[in-house]
N, C-alpha and C positions, 0 to 999 in steps of 0.2 A: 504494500500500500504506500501510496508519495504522501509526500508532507501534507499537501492540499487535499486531499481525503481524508487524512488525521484529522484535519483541521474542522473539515465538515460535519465529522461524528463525535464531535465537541460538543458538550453541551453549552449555550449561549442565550442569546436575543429571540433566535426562532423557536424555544422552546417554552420562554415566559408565559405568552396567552396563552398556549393549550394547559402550561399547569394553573394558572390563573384562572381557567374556565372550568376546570375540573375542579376548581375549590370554590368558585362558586355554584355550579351545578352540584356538588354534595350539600351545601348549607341550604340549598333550596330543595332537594331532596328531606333530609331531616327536618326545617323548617314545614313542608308539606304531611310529613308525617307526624311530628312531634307536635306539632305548634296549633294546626288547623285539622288534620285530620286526612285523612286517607278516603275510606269505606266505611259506610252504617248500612248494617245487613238489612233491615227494613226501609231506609228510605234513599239508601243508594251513595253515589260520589258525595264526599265532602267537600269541602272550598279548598283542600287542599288537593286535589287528585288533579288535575290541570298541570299547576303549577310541578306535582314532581314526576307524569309522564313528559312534559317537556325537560325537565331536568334532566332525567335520563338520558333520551336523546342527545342533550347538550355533553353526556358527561360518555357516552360513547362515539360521539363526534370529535370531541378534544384529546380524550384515549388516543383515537387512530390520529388524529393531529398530530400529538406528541411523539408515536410512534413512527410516522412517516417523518414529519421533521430530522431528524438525522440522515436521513438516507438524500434529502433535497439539498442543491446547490445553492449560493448564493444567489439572490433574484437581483435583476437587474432593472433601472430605471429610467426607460426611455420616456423621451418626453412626448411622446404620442399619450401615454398611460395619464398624463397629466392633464390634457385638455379636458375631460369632464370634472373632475374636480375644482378646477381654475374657472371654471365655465361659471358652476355654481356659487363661488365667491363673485363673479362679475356678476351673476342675475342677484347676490343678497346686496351687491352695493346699488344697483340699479334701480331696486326695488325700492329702496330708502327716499331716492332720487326723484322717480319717475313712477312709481309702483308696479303692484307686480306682473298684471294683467300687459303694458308694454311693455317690460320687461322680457317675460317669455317669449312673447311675440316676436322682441325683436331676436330673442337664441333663437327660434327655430329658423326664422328667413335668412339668419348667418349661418348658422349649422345648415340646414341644407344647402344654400346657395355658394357656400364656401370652403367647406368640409366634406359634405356629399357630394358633391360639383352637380347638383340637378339644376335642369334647366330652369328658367324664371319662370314658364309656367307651368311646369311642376310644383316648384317652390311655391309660388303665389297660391297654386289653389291648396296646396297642403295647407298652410299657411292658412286660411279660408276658413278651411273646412274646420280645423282647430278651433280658431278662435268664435269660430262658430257656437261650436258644440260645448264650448266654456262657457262662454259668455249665455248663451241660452240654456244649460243646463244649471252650472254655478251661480252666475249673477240674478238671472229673468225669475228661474224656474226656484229654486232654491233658497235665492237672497244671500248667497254666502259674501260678507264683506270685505271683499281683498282690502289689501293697503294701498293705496293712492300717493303715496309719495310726497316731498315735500312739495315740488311744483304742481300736479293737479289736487294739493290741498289748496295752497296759494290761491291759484287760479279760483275753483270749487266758491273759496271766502270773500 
């Protein structure tokens, strides 16, 4: 085995959340059982039966986590990887600004016009058809009240 193989099957950085998740998925396991209750043979699940079959799950997810971790290489960070994340700090500053509703609007007509390289009338009617289906679904139908930003408050007063 080379040094850079040793090195791999070190224990480090890649193996903190999976043990991290495995002590929290046990304290919520016990908490499920201890605390709230599991099973009442007559009237069925308790408040805590949700709570520790998800735990489970989490706590053999993080198992194999931990145990694949050693055998994976260092991950690498291309900045392609970054664009969606970056995207959404530029829609929560935006949204402060301008709210959220053009916000979005304006990611998708960039994201596809610029990123997906689709045509403009592609983009436009996607585009369309989105803010359609929000705006008549979220705002008309529903009332949900996005945030409007500083300028369309300004404006709005």
């Amino acid at each position: 085995m080379s040094s850079v193989e040793q090195k791999d099957r070190k224990f480090g950085v890649k193996q903190y959340i999976p043990i991290a998740m495995i002590g929290i998925s046990i304290a919520f396991i016990w908490m499920g059982f201890a605390k709230y209750g599991f099973w009442e043979d007559m009237k069925g699940p308790r408040p805590g039966f949700f709570p520790v079959i998800i735990s489970f799950a989490l706590l053999v997810a993080s198992l194999l986590a931990l145990v694949f971790s050693f055998k994976e290489k260092a991950p690498s960070w291309p900045l392609e990887n970054w664009l969606v994340p970056l995207s959404v700090v530029v829609i929560m500053g935006t949204t402060f600004i301008i709210g959220l509703l053009p916000s979005v609007g304006l990611y998708v007509l960039v994201w596809l016009r610029w990123f997906e390289k689709c045509a403009w009338k592609t983009t436009i009617t996607v585009f369309l058809i989105i803010m359609g289906i929000v705006i008549g679904a979220f705002v008309l139908w529903l009332g949900v009240p996005f945030p409007k930003g500083l300028i369309l408050n300004l404006i709005a007063n």
